[in-house]
TORLO-564474 format. One record per residue (C-alpha): x, y, z; residue in one letter. Coordinates in steps of 0.001 Angstrom, whole numbers, plus 500000, padded with zeros to 6 digits. Example, Ala and Ser with C-alpha at 12.3 -4.5 7.8 and 13.67 -1.06 7.14 Angstrom:
<sites>
<px: 512300	py: 495500	pz: 507800	rest: A>
<px: 513670	py: 498940	pz: 507140	rest: S>
</sites>
This chain:
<sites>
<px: 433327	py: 429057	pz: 492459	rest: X>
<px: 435093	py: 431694	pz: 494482	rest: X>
<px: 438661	py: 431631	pz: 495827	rest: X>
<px: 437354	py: 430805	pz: 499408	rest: X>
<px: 435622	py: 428006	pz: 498123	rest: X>
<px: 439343	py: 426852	pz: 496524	rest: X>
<px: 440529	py: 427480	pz: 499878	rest: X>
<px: 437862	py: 425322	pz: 501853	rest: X>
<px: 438209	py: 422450	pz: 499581	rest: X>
<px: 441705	py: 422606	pz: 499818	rest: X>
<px: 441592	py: 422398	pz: 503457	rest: X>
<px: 439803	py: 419447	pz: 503262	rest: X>
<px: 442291	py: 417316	pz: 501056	rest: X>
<px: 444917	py: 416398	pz: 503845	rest: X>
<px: 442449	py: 414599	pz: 506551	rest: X>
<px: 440714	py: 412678	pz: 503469	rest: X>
<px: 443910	py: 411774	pz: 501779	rest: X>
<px: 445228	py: 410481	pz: 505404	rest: X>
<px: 442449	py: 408386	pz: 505744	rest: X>
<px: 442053	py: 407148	pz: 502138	rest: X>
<px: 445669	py: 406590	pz: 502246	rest: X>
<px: 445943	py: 404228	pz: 504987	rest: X>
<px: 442742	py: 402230	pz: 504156	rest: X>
<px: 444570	py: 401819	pz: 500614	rest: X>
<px: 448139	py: 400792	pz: 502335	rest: X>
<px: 446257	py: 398533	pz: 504810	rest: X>
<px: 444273	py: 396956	pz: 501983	rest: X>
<px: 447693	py: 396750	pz: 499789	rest: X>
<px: 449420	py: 394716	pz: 502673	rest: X>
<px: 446513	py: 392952	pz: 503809	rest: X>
<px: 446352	py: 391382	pz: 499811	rest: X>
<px: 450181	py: 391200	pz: 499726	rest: X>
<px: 449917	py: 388570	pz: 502733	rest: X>
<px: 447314	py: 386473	pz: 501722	rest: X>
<px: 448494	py: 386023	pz: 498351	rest: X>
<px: 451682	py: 385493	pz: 499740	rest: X>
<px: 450224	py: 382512	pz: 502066	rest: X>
<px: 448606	py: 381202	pz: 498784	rest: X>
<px: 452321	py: 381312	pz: 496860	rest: X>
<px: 453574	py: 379388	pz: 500115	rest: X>
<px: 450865	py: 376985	pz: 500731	rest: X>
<px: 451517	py: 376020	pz: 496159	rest: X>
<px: 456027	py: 375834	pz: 496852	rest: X>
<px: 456348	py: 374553	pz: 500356	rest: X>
<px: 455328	py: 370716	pz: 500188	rest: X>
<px: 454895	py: 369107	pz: 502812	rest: X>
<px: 458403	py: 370053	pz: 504163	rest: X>
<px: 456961	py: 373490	pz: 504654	rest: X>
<px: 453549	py: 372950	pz: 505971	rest: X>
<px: 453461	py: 375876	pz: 508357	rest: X>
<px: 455747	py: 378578	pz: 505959	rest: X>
<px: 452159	py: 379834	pz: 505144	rest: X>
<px: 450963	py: 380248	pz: 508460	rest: X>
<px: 454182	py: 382620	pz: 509392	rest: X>
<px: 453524	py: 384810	pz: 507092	rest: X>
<px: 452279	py: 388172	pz: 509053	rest: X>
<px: 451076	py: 391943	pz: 508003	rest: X>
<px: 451461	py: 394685	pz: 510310	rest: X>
<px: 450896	py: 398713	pz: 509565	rest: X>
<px: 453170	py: 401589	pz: 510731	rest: X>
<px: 452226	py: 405160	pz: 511229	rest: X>
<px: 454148	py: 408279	pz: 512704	rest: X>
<px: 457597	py: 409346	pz: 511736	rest: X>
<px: 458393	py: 410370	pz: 508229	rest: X>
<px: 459446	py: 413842	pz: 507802	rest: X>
<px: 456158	py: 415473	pz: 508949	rest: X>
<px: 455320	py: 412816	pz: 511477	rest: X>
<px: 452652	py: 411761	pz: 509527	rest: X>
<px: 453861	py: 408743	pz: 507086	rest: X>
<px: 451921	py: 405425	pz: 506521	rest: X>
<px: 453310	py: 402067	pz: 505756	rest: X>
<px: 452833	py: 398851	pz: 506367	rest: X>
<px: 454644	py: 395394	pz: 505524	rest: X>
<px: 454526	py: 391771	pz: 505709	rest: X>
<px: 456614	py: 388715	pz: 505492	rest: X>
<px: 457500	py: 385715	pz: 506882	rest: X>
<px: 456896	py: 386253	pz: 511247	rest: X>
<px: 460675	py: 384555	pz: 512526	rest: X>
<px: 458870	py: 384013	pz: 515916	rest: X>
<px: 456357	py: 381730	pz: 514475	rest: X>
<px: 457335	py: 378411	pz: 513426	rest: X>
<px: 459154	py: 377716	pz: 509941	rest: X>
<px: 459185	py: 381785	pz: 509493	rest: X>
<px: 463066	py: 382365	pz: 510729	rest: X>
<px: 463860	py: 379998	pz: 507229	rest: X>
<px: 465248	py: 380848	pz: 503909	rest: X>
<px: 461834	py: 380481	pz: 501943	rest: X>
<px: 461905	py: 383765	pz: 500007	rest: X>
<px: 465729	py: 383395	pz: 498861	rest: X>
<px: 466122	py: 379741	pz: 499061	rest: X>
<px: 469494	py: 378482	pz: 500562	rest: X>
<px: 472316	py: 375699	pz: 499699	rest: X>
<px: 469760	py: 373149	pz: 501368	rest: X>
<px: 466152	py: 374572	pz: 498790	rest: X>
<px: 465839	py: 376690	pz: 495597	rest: X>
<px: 463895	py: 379960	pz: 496386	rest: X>
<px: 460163	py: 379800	pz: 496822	rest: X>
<px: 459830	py: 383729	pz: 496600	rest: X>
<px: 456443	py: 383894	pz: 498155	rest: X>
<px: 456704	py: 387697	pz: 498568	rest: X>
<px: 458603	py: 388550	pz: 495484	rest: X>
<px: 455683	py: 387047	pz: 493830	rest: X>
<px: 453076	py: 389064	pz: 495214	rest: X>
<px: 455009	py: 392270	pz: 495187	rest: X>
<px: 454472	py: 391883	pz: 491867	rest: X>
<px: 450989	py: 391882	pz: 491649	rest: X>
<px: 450250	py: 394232	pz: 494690	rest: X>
<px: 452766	py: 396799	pz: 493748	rest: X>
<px: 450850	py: 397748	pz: 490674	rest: X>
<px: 447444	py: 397340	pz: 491635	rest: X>
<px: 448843	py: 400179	pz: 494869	rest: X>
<px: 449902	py: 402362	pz: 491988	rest: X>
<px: 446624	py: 402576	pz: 490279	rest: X>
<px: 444603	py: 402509	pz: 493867	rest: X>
<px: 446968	py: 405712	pz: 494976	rest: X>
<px: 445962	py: 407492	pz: 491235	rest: X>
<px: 442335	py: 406811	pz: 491560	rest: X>
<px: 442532	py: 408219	pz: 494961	rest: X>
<px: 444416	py: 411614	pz: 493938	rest: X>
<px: 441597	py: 411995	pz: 491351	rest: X>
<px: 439065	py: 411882	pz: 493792	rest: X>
<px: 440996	py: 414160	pz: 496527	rest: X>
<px: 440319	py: 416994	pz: 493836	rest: X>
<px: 437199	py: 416176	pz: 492420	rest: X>
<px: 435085	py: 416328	pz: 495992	rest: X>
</sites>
């Protein structure tokens, strides 16, 4: 291995890691949704029968410092019926459901190890 071979494959790390790096957010949120629906669909009762259905995903892209920052997010869609209530903090009228919280907690790790996995691979073409 030369230096100019360092130099090619170093070249190549930014348009892989964009790409992996999306399809890993986009994966993360898609998964943080559904298993959000599924924490809805087990807390709302029949008082809540379309909470799961307002739960949304959407991804973001541009802006960040370089103009080149991925995210994405999802949550309960206020536009959609049931999704402008209090179902992830509760309220004086229901205890919290926390439909999001609880799937945060299993996406946020599983997005940790994805993202290390990934680096690994960025360097090991």
């Amino acid at each position: 291995m030369t230096l100019s071979d360092l130099a090619r494959d170093m070249r190549a790390i930014p348009p892989r890691a964009a790409r992996d790096m999306r399809e890993i957010v986009r994966d993360g949120v898609r998964a943080g949704a559904t298993l959000s629906r599924q924490n809805a669909e087990r807390t709302s009762g029949a008082h809540g029968k379309h909470a799961p259905k307002a739960i949304s995903s959407e991804m973001h892209s541009g802006g960040g410092l370089f103009g080149n920052s991925i995210s994405g997010e999802w949550g309960f869609d206020a536009n959609k019926p049931q999704g402008g209530m209090s179902w992830e903090t509760g309220s004086r009228n229901q205890p919290a459901h926390l439909p999001l919280a609880k799937a945060a907690d299993i996406i946020g790790p599983q997005f940790a190890v994805e993202v290390h996995r990934a680096t690994g691979r960025w360097y090991w073409l």
